[in-house]
C-alpha positions in Angstrom: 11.9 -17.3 -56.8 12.2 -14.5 -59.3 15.9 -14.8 -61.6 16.7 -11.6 -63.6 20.3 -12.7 -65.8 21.3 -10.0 -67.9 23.2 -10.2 -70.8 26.5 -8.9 -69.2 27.3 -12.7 -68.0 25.5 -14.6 -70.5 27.7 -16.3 -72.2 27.9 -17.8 -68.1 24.8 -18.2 -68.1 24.3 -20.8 -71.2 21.7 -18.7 -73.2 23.0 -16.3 -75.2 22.4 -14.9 -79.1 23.9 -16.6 -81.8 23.8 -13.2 -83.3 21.8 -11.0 -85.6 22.2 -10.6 -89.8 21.0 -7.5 -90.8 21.1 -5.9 -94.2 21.1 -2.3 -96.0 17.8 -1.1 -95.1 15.4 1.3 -97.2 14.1 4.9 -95.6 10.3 5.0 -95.0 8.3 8.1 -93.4 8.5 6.5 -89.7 6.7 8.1 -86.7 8.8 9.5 -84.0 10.3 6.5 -82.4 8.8 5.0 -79.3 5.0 6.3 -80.0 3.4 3.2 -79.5 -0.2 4.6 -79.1 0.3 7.2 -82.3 1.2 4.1 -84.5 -2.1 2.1 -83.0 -3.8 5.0 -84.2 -2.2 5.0 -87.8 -4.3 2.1 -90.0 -1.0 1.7 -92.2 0.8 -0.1 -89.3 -0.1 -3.2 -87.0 2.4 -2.7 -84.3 1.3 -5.2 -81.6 -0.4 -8.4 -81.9 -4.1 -7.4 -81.0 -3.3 -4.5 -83.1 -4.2 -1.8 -80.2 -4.9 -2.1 -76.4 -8.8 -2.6 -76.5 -7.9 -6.0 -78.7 -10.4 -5.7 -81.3 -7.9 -6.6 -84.3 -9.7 -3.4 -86.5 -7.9 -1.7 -89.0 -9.3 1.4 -90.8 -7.9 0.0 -94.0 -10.5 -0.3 -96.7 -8.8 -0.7 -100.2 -9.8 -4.7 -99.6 -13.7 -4.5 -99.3 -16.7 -6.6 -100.1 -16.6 -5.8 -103.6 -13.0 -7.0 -104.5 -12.1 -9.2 -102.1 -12.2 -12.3 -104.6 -9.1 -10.2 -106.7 -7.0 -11.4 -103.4 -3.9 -12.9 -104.7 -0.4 -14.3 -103.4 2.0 -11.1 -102.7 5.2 -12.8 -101.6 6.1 -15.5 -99.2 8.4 -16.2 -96.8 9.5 -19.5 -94.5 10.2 -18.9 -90.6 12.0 -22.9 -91.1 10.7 -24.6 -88.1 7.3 -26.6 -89.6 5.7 -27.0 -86.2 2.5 -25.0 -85.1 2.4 -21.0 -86.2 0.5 -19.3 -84.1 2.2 -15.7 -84.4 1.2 -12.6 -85.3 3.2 -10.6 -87.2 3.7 -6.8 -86.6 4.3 -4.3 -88.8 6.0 -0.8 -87.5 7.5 1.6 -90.1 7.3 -0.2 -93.0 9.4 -3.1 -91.7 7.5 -6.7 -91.0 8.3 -8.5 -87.6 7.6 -12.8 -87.2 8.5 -15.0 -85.4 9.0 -19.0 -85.4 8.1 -21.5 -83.0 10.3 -23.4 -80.7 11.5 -26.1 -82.8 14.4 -26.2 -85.4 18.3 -25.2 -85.5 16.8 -21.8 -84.0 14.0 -22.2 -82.1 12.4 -18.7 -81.5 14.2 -16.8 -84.2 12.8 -13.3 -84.7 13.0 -12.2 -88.7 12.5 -8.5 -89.7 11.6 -8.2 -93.5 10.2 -5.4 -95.9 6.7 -5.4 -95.5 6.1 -4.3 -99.3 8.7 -6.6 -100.6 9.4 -9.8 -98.4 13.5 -8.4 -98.5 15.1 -10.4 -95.4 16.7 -7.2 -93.7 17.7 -9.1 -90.6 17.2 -12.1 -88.0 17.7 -12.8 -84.6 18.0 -16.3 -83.2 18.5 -16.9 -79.5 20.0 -20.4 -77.8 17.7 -21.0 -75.5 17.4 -24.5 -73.4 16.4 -27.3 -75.8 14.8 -29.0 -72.5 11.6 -26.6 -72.4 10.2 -28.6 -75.3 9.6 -31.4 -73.0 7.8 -29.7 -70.8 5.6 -27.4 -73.4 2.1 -28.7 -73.1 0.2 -28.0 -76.1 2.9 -27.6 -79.0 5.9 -25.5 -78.9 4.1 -22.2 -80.4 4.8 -18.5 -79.7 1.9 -15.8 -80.0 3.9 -12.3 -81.1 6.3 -10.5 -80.5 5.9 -6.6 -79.2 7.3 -3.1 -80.0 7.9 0.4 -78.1 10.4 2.2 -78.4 12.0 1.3 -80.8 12.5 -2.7 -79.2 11.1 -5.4 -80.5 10.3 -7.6 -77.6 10.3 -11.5 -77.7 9.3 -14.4 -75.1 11.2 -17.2 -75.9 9.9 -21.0 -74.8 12.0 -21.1 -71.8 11.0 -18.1 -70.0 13.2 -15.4 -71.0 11.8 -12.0 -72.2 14.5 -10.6 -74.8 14.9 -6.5 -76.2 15.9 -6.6 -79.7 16.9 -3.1 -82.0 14.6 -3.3 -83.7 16.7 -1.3 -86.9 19.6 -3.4 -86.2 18.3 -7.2 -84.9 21.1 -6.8 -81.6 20.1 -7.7 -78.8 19.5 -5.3 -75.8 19.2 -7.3 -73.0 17.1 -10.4 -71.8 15.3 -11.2 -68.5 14.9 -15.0 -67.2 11.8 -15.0 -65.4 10.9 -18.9 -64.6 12.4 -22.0 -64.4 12.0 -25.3 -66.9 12.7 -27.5 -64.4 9.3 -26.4 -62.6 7.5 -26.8 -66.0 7.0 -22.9 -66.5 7.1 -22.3 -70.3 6.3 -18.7 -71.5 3.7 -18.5 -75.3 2.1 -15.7 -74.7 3.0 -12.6 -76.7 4.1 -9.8 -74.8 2.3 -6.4 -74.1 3.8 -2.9 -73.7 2.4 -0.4 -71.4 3.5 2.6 -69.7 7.3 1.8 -70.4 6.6 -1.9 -69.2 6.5 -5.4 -70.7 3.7 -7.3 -69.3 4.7 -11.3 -69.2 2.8 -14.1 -67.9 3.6 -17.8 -67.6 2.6 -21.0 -69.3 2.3 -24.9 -67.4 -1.1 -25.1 -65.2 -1.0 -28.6 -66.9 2.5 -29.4 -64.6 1.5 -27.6 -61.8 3.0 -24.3 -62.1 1.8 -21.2 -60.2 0.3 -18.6 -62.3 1.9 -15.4 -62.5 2.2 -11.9 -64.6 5.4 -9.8 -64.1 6.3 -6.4 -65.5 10.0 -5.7 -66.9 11.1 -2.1 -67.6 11.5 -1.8 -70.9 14.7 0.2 -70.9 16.6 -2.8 -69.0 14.8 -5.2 -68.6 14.8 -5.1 -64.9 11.6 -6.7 -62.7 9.3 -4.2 -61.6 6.4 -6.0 -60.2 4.8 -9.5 -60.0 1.6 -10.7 -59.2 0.6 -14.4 -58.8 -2.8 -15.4 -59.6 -2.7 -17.9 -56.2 -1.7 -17.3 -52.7 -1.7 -14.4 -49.9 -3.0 -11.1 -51.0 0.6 -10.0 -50.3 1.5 -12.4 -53.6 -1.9 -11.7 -55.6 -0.9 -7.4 -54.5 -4.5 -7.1 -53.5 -4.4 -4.1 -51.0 -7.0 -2.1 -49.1 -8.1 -0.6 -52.8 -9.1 -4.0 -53.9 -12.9 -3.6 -54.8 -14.4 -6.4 -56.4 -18.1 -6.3 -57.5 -19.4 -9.6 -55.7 -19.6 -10.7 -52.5 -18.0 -13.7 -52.4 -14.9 -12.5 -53.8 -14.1 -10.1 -50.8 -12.2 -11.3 -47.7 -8.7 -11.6 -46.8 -5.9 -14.2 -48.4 -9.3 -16.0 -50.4 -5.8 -17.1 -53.0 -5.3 -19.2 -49.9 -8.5 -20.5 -47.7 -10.3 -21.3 -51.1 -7.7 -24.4 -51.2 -7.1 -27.4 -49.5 -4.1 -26.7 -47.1 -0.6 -25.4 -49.7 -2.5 -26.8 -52.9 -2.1 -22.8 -54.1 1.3 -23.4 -54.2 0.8 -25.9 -57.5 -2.6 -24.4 -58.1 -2.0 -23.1 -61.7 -3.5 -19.9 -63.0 -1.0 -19.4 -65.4 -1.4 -16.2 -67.6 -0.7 -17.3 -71.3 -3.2 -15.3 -72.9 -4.4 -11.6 -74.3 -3.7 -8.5 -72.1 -5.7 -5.2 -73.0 -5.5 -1.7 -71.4 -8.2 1.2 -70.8 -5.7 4.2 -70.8 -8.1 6.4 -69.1 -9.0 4.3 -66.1 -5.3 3.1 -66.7 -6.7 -1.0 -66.0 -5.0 -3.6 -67.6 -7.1 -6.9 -67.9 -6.2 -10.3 -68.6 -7.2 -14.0 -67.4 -5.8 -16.5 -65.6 -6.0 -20.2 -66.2 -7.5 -23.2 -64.9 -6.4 -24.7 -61.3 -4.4 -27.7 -61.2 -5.2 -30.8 -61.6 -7.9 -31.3 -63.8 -9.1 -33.4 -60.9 -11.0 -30.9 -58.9 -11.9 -33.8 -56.8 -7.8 -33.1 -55.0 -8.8 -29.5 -54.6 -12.1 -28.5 -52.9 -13.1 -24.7 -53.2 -13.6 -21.9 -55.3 -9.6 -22.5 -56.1 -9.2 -18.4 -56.2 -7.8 -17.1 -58.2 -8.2 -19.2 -60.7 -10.2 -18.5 -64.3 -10.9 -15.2 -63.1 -10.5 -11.5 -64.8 -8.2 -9.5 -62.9 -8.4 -5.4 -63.5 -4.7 -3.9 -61.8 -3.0 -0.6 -61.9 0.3 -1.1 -64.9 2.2 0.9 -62.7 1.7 -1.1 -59.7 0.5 -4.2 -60.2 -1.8 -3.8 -57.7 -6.0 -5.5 -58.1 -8.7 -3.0 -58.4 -10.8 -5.6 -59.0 -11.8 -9.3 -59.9 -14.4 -11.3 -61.4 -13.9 -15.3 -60.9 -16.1 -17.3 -63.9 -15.1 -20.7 -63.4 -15.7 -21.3 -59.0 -13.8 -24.6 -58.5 -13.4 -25.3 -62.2 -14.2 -28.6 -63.1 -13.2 -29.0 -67.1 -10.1 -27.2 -67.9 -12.2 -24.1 -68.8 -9.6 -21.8 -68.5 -10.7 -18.3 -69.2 -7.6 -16.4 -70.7 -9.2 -15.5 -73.3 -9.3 -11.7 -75.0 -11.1 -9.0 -72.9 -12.5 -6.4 -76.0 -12.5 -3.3 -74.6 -16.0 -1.6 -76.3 -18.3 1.1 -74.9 -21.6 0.2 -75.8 -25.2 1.5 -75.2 -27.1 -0.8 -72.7 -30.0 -0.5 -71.6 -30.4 3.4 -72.5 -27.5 4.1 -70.9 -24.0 4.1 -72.7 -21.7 1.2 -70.6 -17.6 0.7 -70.4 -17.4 -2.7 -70.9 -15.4 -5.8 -71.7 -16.4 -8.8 -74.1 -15.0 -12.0 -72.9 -15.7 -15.1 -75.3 -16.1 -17.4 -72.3 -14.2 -20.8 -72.4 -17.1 -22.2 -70.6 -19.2 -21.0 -73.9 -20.9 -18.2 -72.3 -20.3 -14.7 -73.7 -19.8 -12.2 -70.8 -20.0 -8.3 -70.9 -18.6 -6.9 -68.3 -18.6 -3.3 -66.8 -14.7 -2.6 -66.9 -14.4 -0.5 -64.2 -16.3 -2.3 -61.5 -16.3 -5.8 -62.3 -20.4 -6.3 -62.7 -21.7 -8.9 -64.9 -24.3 -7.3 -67.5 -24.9 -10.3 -69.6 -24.0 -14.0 -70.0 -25.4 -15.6 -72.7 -24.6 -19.5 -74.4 -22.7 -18.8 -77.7 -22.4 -22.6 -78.4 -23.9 -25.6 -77.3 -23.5 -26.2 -73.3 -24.7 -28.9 -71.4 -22.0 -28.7 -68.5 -23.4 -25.6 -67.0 -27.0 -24.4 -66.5 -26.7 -20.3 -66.9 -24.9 -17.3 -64.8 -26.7 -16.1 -61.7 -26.9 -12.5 -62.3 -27.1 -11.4 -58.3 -23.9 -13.7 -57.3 -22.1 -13.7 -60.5 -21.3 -17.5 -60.4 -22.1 -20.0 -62.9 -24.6 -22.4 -61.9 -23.3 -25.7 -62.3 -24.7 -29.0 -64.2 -24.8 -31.6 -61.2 -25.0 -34.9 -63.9 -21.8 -33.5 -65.3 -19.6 -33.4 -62.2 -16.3 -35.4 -62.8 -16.3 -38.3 -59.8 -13.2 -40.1 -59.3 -12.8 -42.9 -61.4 -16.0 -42.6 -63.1 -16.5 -41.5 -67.1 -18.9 -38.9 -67.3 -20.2 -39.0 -71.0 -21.2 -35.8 -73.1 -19.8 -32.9 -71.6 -20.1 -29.7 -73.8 -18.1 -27.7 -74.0 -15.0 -30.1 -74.0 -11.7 -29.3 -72.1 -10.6 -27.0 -74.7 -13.7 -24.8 -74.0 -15.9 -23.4 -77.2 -13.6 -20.8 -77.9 -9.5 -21.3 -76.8 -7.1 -18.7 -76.9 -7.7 -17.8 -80.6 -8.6 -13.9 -80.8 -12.0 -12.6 -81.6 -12.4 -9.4 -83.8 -14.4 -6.2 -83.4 -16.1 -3.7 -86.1 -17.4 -0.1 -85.0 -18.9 -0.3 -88.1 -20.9 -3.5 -87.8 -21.2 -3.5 -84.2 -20.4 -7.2 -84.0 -17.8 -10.0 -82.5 -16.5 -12.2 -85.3 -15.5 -15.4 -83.1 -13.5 -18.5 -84.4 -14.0 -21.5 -82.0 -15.0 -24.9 -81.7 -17.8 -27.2 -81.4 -16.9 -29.9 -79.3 -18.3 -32.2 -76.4 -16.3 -35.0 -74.1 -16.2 -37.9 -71.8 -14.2 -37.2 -69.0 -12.6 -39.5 -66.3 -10.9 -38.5 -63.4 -8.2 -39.7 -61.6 -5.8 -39.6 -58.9 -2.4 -37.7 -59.3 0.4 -36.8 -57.3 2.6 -33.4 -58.0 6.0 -33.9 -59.4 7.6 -30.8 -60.1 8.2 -30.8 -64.3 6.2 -33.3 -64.8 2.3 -33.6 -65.8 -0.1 -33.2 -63.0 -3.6 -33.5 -65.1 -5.5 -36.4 -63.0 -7.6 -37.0 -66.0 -8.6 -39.3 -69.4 -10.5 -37.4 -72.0 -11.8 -38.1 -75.3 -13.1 -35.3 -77.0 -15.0 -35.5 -80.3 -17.6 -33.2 -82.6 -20.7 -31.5 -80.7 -24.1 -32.0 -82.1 -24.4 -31.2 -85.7 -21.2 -33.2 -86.3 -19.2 -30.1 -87.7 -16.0 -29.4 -85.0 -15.4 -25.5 -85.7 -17.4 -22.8 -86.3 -16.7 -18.7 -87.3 -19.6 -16.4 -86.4 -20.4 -13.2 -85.6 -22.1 -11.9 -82.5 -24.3 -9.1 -81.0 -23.3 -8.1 -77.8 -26.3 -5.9 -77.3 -28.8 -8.2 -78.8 -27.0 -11.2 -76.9 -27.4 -13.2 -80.4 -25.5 -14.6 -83.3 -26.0 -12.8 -86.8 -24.6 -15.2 -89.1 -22.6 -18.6 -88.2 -20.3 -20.4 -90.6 -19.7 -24.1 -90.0 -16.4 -25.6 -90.4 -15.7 -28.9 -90.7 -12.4 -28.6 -88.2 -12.2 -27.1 -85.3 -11.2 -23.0 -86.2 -8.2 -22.4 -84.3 -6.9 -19.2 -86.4 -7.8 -15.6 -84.9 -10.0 -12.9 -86.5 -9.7 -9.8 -88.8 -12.0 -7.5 -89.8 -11.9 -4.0 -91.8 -13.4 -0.6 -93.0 -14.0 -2.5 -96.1 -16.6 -4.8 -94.0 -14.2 -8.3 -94.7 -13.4 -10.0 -91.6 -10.8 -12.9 -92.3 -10.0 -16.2 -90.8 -8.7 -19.7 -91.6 -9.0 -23.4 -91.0 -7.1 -26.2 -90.2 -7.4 -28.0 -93.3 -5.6 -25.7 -95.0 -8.2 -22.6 -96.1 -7.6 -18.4 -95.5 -11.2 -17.4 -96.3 -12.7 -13.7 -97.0 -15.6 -12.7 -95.6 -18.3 -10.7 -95.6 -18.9 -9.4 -92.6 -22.4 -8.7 -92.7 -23.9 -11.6 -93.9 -21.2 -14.2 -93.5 -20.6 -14.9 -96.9 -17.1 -16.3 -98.3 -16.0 -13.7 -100.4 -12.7 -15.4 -101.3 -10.1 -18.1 -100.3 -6.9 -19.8 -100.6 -5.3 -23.1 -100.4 -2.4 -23.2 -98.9 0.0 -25.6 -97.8 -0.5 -26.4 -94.3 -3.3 -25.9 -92.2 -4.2 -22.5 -90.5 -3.8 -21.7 -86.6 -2.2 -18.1 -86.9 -3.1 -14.9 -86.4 -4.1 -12.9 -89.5 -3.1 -8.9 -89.6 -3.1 -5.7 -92.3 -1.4 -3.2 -92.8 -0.1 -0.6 -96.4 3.0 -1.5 -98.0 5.0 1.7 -99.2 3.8 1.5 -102.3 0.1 2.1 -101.2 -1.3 -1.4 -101.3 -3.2 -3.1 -98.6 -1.8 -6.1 -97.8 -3.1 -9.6 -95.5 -0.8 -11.5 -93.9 -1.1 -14.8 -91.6 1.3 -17.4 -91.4 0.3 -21.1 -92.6 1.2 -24.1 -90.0 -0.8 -26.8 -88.7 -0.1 -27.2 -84.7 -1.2 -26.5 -81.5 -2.9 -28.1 -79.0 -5.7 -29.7 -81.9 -2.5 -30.1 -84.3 -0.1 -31.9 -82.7 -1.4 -35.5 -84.3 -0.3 -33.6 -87.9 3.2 -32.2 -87.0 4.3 -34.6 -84.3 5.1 -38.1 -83.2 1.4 -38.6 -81.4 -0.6 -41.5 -82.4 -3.9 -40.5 -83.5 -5.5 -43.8 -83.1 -4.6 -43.3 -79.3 -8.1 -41.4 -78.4 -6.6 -39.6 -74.9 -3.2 -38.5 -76.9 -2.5 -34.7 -76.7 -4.8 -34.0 -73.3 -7.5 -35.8 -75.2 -7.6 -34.0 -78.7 -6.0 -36.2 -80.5 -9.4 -37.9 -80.5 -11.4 -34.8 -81.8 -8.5 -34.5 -85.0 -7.9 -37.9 -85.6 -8.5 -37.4 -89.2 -6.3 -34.0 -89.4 -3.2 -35.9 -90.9 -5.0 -36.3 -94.1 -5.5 -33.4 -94.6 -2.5 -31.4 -93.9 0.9 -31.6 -92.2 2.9 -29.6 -90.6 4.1 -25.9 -92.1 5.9 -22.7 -91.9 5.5 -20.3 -94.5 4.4 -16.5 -94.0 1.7 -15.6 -96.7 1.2 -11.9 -97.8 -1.3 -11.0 -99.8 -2.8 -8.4 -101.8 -5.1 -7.3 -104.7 -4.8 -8.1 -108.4 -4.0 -5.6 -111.0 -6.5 -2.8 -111.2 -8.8 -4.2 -108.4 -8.4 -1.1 -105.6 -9.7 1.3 -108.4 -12.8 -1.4 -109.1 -14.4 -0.7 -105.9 -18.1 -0.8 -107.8 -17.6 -4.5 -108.8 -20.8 -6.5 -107.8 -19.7 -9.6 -104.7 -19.4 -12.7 -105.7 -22.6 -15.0 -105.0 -22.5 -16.3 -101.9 -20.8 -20.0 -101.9 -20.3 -20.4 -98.1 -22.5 -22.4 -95.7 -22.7 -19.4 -93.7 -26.2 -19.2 -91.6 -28.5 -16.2 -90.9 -29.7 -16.6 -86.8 
């Protein structure tokens, strides 16, 4: 049932704002309010968390480049005060950063607006939301971003409320409730703003939940449209101009006969990940989740529409078309994922196409506007699946790997968390490549019976995950979609759990869990810089020019997650199957970092922007020419 509270009763309601502090503010040259896409298009700003609607985290800025990237030092710092995992991005509009914590703390999901030259607090926002969605969260109480048109700032908040903040003043506008905790519906993903709507989609395919994305008018927050991702075509708004690429993915209510009888009521296909937009074709594109349970033995068929791409109309919500990846997923691969939005030259002829960094560990290119796979090729090692079958589109599965009930299944790569989770790729016009953080691990899997209890888990599986071959658990590389190779590969030692940045200046930045923010080179891979900080890394690093004219980096320092959890809370890491089975892959992680949450903002030494002919360091990284 969709629940739209407004703020006019809700004080009634139990969740209201504690209130915003705000302080005297500084003028900087702003564009006109409201012009989301000029300020994409301006390099000095980051104003959403993907930085524009084709996701490729870019920025134009190029006073940090390859030959001064070791001057990088500590700018300012700032603490969000909720040491649990920081997976945010910040965005920066008008001079004026926006962050925002975790769930956890006196203020769980408290939105701070600072200077972005500075680090001057010039207001927060904290919300009261229900302290009871923390016990239904399944993967650490994280947020991804936060979002901005018009001049709003737009939060999710744990509990499923979408909130419109001033973003001069830190009031709130109004806020939208758009699930219910007692269903174990959570909301992480950070928000998207297109054509005067906020985009939202749910979290809990691990409790059962049906998947959904909604749209709220961003003047008032008021539900516009909804589509689920399981069920009649009526729920999924697949209409007559529905025109998916394959075969098998055309016929009516498939959201329903590709289930056992009402299982696509607690199927999952939850929508927690990156949404991007094609403004001419006006597509949005986003993923949905893995079906539930884990045990696909309780849930014969394709399990539509489940880990699948879905192209729809903004204004409508309405499918133009969808590619399932995952048929009757049997690992957790859910593929929400980023969708880069590149046009590229393929096969002589120039393509609009889509980059998906496969959970499954295939990298797809997809034609955007019809659905077609081009290519699917193996980015890590996979043993689960033996290749993509061009003419149908499906994956071709690995019959020695198929869970059976109450059987371990030994060495299944990729593991449950996939070789690449939701941490965001990056993508360079200039170099023409994908830098992609991910991880290297493999699993035993046993599956179980489970029966559906609403807020509760309803997983139907043990796993122990642990490092793929090699024995290193993370990698950061950089791949060619057109050649269908890796360039370079960088070997961590941890899985990488951080997103991607890359520049003009040809530096693409990420960090690690145990505790590095690392410079690179984005040609040949080599570690141009890096700092130590505190905690580990699983944010979301950005750029932008302060008012005084410097480029700054920024990413927030935190060890958490769904790997982190054994470092920042009470989960035993000698238990192997803790956390959904990671805790078995990061047993180690507490020595090397626990939890954090400071903001770190960085920027060059003295002197270093006008040394742009200083020679690179020598390269000190394990990075690997393919």
């Amino acid at each position: 049932m969709i629940l739209t509270c407004l703020r006019k009763i809700a004080s009634a309601a139990g969740w209201i704002a504690i209130g915003a502090v705000w302080f005297p503010t500084l003028a900087f040259a702003q564009t006109p309010s409201g012009d989301l896409a000029a300020r994409m298009k301006d390099p000095n700003q980051w104003p959403m968390a993907a930085r524009d609607y084709a996701n490729t985290r870019y920025s134009e800025l190029d006073q940090i480049n390859t030959s001064n990237a070791s001057q990088l030092q500590l700018a300012w710092t700032f603490s969000v005060g909720a040491d649990r995992g920081q997976e945010a991005a910040p965005i920066i509009v008008d001079g004026m950063m926006y962050v925002v914590g975790p769930y956890d703390g006196p203020y769980p999901n408290r939105v701070f607006a600072l200077d972005a030259t500075t680090g001057e607090l010039r207001w927060s926002y904290a919300p009261r939301p229900e302290p009871a969605a923390k016990g239904v969260a399944c993967c650490d109480v994280v947020n991804r971003g936060l979002a901005f048109d018009q001049g709003k700032i737009f939060l999710n908040t744990l509990d499923n409320h979408t909130v419109a903040i001033d973003a001069k003043s830190g009031k709130e506008l109004w806020h939208t409730k758009l699930g219910e905790i007692n269903r174990g519906e959570t909301i992480t993903m950070a928000p998207v703003v297109v054509r005067g709507k906020v985009l939202v989609g749910n979290s809990g395919g691990e409790m059962g939940v049906r998947g959904w994305i909604t749209a709220l008018d961003a003047d008032t927050g008021a539900i516009k449209w909804r589509a689920y991702s399981t069920g009649p075509d009526s729920d999924v708004l697949i209409s007559d101009d529905f025109k998916p690429f394959y075969d098998n993915l055309k016929g009516k209510d498939l959201g329903v006969t590709s289930w056992p009888a009402d299982r696509w009521q607690v199927g999952g296909g939850t929508v927690w990940g990156w949404i991007s937009y094609d403004p001419e074709l006006n597509l949005i594109y986003y993923g949905t989740a893995n079906p539930s349970p884990w045990n696909a033995n309780q849930r014969s068929g394709d399990n539509l529409w489940s880990t699948a791409i879905f192209a729809r109309d903004p204004d409508t919500g309405r499918a133009k078309w969808a590619y399932q990846i995952n048929p009757h997923d049997l690992f957790d691969h859910d593929e929400i994922n980023e969708n880069v939005l590149v046009d590229l030259e393929i096969n002589g002829a120039m393509r609009k196409v889509l980059i998906h960094p496969g959970r499954n560990g295939y990298m797809y290119v997809i034609d955007r506007a019809t659905g077609e796979v081009l290519s699917a090729d193996a980015y890590d090692h996979v043993n689960s699946y033996k290749g993509v079958d061009r003419k149908t589109g499906k994956i071709i599965p690995n019959d020695d790997k198929t869970p059976l009930l109450g059987q371990t299944i030994n060495d299944i790569c990729p593991a449950a968390p996939g070789a690449k989770d939701w941490q965001p790729s990056a993508w360079s016009p200039r170099t023409k490549l994908l830098y992609v953080p991910h991880q290297h691990l493999c699993m035993n899997f046993k599956a179980t019976e489970v029966g559906y209890i609403a807020g509760t888990p309803f997983v139907g599986a043990s796993v122990d995950m642990y490092a793929g071959p090699g024995g290193y658990r993370g990698e950061f590389m950089a791949w060619d979609p057109v050649a269908k190779k890796k360039v370079w590969e960088i070997h961590e030692n941890l899985p990488v759990w951080t997103g991607a940045l890359v520049t003009a200046g040809d530096v693409t930045f990420y960090g690690t869990m145990d505790r590095l923010f690392k410079a690179v080179d984005a040609r040949n891979g080599n570690v141009l810089w890096q700092f130590r900080a505190g905690s580990g890394f699983i944010g979301q690093p950005v750029t932008y020019r302060g008012s005084d004219g410097q480029q700054y980096v920024a990413i927030l320092s935190g060890v958490g997650g769904w790997p982190g959890v054994v470092a920042n809370a009470e989960v035993d890491p000698r238990v192997r199957n803790g956390a959904l089975g990671f805790a078995g892959a990061t047993q180690d992680l507490p020595f090397y970092t626990a939890g954090g949450s400071e903001l770190l903002v960085f920027k060059l030494g003295p002197g270093a922007a006008a040394n742009a002919a200083r020679p690179a360091p020598q390269d000190n990284s394990n990075a690997q020419p393919r």
